[in-house]
TIRO-2110 file (N, C-alpha, C; in Angstrom, 1 decimal):
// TIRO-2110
84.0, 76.9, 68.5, N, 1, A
83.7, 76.1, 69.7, CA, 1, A
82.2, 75.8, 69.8, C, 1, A
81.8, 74.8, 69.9, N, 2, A
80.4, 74.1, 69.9, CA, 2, A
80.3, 74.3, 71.1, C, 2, A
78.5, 74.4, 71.6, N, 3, A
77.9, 74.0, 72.6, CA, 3, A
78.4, 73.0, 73.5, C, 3, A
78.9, 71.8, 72.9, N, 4, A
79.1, 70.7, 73.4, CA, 4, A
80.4, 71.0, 73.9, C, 4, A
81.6, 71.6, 73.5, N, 5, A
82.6, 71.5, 73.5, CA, 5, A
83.1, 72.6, 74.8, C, 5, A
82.1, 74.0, 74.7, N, 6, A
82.1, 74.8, 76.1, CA, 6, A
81.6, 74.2, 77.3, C, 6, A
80.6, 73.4, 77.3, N, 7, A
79.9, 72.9, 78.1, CA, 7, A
80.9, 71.8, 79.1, C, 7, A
81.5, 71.2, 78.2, N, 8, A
82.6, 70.1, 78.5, CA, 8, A
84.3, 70.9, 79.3, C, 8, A
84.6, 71.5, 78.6, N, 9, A
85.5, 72.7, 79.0, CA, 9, A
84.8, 73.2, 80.4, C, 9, A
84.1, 73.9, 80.6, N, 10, A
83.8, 74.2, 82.0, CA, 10, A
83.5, 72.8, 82.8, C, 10, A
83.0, 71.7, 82.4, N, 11, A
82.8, 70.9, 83.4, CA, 11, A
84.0, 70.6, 83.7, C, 11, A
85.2, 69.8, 82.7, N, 12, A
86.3, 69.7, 83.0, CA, 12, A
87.2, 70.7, 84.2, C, 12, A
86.9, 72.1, 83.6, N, 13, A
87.2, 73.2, 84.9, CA, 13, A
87.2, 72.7, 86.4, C, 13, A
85.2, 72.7, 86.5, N, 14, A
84.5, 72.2, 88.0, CA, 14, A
85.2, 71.3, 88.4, C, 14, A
85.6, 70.2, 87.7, N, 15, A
86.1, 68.8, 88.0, CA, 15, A
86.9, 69.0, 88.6, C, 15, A
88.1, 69.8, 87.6, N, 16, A
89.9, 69.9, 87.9, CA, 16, A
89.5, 70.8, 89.9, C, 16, A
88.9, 71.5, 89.4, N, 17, A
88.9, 72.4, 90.7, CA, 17, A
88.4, 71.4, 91.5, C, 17, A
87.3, 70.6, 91.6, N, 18, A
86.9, 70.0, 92.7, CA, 18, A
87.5, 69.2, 93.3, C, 18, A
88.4, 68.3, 92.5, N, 19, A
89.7, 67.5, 92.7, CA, 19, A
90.6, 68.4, 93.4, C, 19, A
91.2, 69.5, 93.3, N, 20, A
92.3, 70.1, 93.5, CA, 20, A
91.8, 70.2, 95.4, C, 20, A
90.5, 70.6, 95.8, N, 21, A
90.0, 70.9, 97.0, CA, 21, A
89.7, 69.6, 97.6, C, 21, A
89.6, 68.5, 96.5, N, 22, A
89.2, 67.0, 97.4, CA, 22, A
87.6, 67.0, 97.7, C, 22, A
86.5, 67.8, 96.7, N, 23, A
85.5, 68.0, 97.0, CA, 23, A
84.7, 66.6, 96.5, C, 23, A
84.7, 65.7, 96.6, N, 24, A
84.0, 64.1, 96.0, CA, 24, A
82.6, 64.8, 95.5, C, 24, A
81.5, 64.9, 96.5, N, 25, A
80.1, 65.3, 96.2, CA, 25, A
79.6, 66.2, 95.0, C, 25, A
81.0, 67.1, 95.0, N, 26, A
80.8, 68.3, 94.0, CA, 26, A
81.0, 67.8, 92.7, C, 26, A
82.1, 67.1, 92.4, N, 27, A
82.6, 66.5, 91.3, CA, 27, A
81.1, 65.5, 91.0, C, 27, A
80.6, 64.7, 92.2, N, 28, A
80.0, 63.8, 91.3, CA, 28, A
78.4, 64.5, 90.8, C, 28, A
78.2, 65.9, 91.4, N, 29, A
76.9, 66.4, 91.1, CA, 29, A
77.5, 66.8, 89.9, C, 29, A
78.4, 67.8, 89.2, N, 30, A
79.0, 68.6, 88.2, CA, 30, A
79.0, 67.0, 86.9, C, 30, A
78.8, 66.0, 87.5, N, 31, A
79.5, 64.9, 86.6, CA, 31, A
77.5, 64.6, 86.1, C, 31, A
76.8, 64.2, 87.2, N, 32, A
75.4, 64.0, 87.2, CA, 32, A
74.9, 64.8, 86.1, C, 32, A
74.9, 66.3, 86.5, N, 33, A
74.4, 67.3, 85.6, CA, 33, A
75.1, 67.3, 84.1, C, 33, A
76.1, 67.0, 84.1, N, 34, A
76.4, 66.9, 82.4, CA, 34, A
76.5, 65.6, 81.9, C, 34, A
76.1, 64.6, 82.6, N, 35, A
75.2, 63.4, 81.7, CA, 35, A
73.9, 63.8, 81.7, C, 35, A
73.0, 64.0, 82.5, N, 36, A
71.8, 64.4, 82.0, CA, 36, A
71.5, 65.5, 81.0, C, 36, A
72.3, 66.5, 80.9, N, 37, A
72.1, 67.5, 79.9, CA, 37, A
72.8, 67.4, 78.7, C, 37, A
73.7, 66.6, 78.9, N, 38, A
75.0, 66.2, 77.8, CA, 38, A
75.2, 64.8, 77.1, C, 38, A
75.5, 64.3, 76.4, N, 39, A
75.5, 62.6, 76.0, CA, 39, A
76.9, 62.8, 76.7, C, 39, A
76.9, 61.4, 77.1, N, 40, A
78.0, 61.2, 77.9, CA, 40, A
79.8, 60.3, 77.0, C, 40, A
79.0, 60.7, 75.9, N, 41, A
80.4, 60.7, 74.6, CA, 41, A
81.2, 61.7, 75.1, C, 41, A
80.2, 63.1, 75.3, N, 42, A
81.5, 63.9, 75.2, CA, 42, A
81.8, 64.4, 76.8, C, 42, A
81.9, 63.2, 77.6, N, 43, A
82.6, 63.1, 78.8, CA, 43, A
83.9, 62.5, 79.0, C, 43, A
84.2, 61.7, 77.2, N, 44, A
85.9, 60.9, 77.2, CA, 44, A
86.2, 62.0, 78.1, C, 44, A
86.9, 63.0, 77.4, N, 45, A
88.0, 63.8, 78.1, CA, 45, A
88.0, 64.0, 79.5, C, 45, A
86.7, 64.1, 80.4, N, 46, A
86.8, 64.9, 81.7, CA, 46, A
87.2, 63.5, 82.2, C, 46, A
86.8, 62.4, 82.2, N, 47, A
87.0, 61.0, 82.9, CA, 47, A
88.1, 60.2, 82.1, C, 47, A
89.1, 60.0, 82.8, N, 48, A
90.4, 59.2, 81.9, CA, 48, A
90.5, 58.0, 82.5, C, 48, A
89.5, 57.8, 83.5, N, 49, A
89.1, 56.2, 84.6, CA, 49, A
88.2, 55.4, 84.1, C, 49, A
87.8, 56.3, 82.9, N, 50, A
86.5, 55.8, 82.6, CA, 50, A
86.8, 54.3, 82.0, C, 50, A
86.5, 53.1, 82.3, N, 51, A
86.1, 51.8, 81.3, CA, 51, A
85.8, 52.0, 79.9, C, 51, A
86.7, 50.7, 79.3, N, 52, A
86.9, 50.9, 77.6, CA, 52, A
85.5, 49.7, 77.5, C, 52, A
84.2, 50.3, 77.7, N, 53, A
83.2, 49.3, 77.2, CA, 53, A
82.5, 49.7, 76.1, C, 53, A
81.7, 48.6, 75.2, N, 54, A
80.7, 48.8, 73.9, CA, 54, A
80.0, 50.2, 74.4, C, 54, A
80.0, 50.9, 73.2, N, 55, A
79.2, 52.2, 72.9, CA, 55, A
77.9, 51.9, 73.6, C, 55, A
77.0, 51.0, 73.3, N, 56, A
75.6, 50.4, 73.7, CA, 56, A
75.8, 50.3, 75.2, C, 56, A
76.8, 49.9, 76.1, N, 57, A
77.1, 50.0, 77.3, CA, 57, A
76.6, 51.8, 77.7, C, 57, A
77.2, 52.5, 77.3, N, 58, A
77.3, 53.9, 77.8, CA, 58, A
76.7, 54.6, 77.5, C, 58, A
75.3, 54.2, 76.0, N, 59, A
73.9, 54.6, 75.9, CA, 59, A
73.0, 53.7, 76.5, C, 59, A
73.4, 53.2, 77.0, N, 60, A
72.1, 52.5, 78.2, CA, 60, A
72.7, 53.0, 79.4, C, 60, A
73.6, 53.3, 79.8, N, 61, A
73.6, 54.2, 81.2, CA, 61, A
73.2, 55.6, 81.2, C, 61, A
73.5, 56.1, 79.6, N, 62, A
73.0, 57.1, 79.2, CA, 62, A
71.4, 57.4, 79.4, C, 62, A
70.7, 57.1, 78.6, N, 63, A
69.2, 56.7, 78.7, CA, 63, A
68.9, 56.7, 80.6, C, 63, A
69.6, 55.5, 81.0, N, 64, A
69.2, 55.4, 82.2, CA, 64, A
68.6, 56.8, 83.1, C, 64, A
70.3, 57.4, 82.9, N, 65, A
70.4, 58.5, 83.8, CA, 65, A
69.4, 59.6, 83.3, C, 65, A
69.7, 59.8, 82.1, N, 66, A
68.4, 61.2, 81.2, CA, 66, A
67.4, 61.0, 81.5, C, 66, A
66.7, 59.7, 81.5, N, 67, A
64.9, 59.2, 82.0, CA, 67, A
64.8, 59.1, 83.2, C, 67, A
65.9, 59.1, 84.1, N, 68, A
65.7, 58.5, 85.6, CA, 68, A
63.9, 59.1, 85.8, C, 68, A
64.1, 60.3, 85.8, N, 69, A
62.4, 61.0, 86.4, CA, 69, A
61.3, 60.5, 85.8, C, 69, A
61.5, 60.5, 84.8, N, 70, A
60.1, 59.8, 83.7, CA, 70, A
60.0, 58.2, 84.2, C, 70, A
60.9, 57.7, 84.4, N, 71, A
60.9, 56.1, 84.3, CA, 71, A
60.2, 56.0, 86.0, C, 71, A
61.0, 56.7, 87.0, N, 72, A
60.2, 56.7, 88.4, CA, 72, A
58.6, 57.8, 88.4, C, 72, A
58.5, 58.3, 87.5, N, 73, A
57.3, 59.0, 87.4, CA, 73, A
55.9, 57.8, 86.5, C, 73, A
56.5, 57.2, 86.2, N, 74, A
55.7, 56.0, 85.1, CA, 74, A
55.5, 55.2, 86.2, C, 74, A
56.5, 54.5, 86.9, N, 75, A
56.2, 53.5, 87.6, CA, 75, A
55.8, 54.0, 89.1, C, 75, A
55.1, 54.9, 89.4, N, 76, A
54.3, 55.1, 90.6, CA, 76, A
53.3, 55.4, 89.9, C, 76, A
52.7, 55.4, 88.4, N, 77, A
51.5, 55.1, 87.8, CA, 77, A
50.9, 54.3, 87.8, C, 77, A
52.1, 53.3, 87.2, N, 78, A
52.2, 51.7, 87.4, CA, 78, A
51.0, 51.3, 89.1, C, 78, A
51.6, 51.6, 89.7, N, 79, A
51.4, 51.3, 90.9, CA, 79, A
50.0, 52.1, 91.4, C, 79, A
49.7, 52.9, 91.3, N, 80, A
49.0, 53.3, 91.6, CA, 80, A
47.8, 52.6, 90.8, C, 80, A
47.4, 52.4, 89.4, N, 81, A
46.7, 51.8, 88.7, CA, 81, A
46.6, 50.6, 89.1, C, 81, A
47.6, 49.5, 89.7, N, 82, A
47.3, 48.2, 90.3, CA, 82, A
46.7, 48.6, 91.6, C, 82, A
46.7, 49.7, 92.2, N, 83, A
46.1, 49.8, 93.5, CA, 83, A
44.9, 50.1, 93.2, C, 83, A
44.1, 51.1, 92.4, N, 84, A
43.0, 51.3, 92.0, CA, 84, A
42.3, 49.7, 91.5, C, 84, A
43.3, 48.7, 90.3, N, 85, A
42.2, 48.3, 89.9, CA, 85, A
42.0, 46.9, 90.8, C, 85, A
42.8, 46.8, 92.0, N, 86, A
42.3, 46.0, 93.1, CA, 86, A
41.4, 46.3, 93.7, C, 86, A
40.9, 47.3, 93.7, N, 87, A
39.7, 48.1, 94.8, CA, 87, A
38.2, 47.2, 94.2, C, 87, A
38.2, 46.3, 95.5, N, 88, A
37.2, 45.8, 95.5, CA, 88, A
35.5, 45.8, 95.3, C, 88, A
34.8, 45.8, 94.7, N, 89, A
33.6, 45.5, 94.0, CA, 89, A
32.5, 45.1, 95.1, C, 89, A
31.9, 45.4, 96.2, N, 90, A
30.8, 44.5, 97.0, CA, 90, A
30.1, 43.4, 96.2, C, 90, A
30.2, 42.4, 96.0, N, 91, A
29.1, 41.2, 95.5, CA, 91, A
27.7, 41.9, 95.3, C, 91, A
27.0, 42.5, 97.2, N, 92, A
25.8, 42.7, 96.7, CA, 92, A
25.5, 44.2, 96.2, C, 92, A
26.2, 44.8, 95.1, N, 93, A
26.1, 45.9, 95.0, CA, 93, A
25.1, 46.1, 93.9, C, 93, A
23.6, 46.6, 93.5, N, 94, A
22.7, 47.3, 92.6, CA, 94, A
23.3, 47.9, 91.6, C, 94, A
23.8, 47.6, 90.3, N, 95, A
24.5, 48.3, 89.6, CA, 95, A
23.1, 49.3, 88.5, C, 95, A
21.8, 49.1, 89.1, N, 96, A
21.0, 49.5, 88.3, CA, 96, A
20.5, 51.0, 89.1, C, 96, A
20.8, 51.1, 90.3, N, 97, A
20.5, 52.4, 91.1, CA, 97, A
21.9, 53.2, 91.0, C, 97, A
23.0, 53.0, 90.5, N, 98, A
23.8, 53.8, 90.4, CA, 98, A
23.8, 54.6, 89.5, C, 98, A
24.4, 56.2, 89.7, N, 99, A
24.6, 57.4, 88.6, CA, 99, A
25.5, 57.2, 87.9, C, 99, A
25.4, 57.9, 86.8, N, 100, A
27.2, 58.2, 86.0, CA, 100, A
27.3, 57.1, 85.3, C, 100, A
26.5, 56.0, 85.4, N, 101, A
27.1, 54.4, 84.2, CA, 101, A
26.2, 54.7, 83.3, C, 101, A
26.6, 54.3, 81.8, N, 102, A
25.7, 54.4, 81.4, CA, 102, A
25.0, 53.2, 81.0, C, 102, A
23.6, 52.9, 80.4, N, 103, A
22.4, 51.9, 81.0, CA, 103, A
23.2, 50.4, 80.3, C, 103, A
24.1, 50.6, 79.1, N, 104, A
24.8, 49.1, 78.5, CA, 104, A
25.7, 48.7, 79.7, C, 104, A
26.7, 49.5, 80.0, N, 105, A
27.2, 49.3, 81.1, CA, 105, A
26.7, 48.7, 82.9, C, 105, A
26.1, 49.6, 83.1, N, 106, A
25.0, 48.8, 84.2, CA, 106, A
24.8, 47.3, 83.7, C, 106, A
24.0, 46.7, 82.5, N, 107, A
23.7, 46.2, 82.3, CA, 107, A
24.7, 44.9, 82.0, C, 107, A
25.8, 45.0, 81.6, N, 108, A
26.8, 43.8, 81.8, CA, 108, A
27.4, 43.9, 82.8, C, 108, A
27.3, 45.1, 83.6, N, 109, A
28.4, 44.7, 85.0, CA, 109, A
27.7, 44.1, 86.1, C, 109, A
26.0, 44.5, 86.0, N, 110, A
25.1, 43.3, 86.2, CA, 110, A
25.0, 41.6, 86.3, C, 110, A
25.6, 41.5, 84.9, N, 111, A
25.8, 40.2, 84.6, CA, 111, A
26.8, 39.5, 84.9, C, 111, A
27.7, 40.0, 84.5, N, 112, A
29.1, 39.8, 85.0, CA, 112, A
29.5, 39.8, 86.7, C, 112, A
29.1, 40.5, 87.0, N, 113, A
29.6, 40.9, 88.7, CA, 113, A
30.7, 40.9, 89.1, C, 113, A
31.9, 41.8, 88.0, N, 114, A
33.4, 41.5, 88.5, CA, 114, A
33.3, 41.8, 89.6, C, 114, A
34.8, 41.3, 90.5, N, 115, A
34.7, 41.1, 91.7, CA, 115, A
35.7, 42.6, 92.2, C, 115, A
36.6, 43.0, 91.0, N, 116, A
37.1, 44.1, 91.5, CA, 116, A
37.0, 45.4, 90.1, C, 116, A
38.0, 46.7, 90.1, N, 117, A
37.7, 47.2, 89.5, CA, 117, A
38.2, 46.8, 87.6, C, 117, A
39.6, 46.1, 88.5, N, 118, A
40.5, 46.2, 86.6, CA, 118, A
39.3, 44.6, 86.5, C, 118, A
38.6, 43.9, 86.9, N, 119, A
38.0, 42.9, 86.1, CA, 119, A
36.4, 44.1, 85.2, C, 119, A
36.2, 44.7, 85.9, N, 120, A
35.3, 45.8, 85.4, CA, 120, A
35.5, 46.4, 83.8, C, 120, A
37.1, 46.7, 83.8, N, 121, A
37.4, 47.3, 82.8, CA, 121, A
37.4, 46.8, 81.9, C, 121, A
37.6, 45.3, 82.1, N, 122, A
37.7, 44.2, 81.4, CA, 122, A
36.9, 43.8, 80.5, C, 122, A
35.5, 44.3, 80.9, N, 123, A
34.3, 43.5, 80.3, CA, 123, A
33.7, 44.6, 79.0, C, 123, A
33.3, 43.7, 77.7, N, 124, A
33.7, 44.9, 77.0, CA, 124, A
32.2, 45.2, 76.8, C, 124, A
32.1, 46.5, 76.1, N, 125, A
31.0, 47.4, 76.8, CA, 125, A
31.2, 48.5, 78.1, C, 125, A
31.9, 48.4, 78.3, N, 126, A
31.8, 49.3, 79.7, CA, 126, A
33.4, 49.8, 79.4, C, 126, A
33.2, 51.4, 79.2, N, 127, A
34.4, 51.9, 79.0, CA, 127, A
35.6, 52.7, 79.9, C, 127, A
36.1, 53.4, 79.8, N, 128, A
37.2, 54.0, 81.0, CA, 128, A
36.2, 55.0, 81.8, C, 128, A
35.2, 55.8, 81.0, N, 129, A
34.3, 56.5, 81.8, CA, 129, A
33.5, 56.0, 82.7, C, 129, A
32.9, 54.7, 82.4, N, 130, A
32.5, 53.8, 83.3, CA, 130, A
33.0, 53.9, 84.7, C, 130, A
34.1, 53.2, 84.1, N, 131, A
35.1, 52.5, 85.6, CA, 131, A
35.4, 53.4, 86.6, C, 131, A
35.8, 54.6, 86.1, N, 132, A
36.5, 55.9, 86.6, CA, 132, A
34.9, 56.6, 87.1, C, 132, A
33.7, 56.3, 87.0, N, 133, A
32.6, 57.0, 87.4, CA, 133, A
32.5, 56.1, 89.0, C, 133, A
32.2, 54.5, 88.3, N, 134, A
32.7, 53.3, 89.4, CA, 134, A
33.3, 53.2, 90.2, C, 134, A
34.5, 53.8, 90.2, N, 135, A
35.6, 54.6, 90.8, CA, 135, A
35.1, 55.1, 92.0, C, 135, A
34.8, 56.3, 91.3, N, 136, A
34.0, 57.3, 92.6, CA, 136, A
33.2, 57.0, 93.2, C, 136, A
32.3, 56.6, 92.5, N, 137, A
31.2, 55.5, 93.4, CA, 137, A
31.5, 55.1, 94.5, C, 137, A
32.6, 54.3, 94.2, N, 138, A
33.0, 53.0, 95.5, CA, 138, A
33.6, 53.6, 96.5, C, 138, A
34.3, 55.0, 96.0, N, 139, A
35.3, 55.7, 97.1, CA, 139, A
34.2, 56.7, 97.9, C, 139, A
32.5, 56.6, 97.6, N, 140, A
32.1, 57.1, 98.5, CA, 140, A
30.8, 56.2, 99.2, C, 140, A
31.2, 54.8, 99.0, N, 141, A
30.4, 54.1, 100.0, CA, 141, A
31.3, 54.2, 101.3, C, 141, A
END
């Protein structure tokens, strides 16, 4: 008996039992947890409701469900990065009295005068350490 095959065997168990008591919640956590830990192939047996769709159907719900955390952990990066690189730039801001840039940088963001940060990052010459120095800068005017 395989990993796969005990793993499946007791869920089926949880299942039969959670059914037998009418527990819905339990069944569908016991069901959660061995798609995330399990490919959900070897769920034929415990689900006989299950829909006869393409393989590619049930690895993309697959995926879905295994990434869920990564995929909501990426996109509040997402988000958080569009909110940083809106943070606005003052027009009349001295980019030649400021610390932490170094003097090429000063010197094109001078010229330039993006107006926020992601136009900053933009400009080439001025690197991630820049921006991220820029950053702090701005969050203590």
């Amino acid at each position: 008996m395989t990993d796969c095959d005990s793993i499946c065997t007791i869920t089926t168990c949880l299942i039969i039992k959670a059914n037998l008591i009418g527990n819905t919640w339990f069944k569908t956590y016991v069901l959660w947890n061995c798609l995330i830990n399990q490919s959900i192939i070897f769920m034929a047996p415990v689900d006989p409701k299950r829909p006869d769709l393409p393989a590619a159907v049930f690895e993309q719900v697959e995926i879905g469900i295994k990434y869920t955390g990564y995929i909501a952990r990426q996109e509040q990066q997402i988000k958080e990065l569009r909110r940083v690189e809106a943070q606005r730039i003052p027009a009349d801001i001295d980019y030649s009295k400021l610390t932490g840039l170094r003097l090429e940088a000063k010197e094109k963001l001078a010229v330039v005068r993006p107006e926020n940060l992601g136009q900053a990052a933009r400009i080439s010459g001025v690197n991630p350490a820049d921006v991220a120095a820029l950053h702090i800068l701005l969050e203590s005017l």
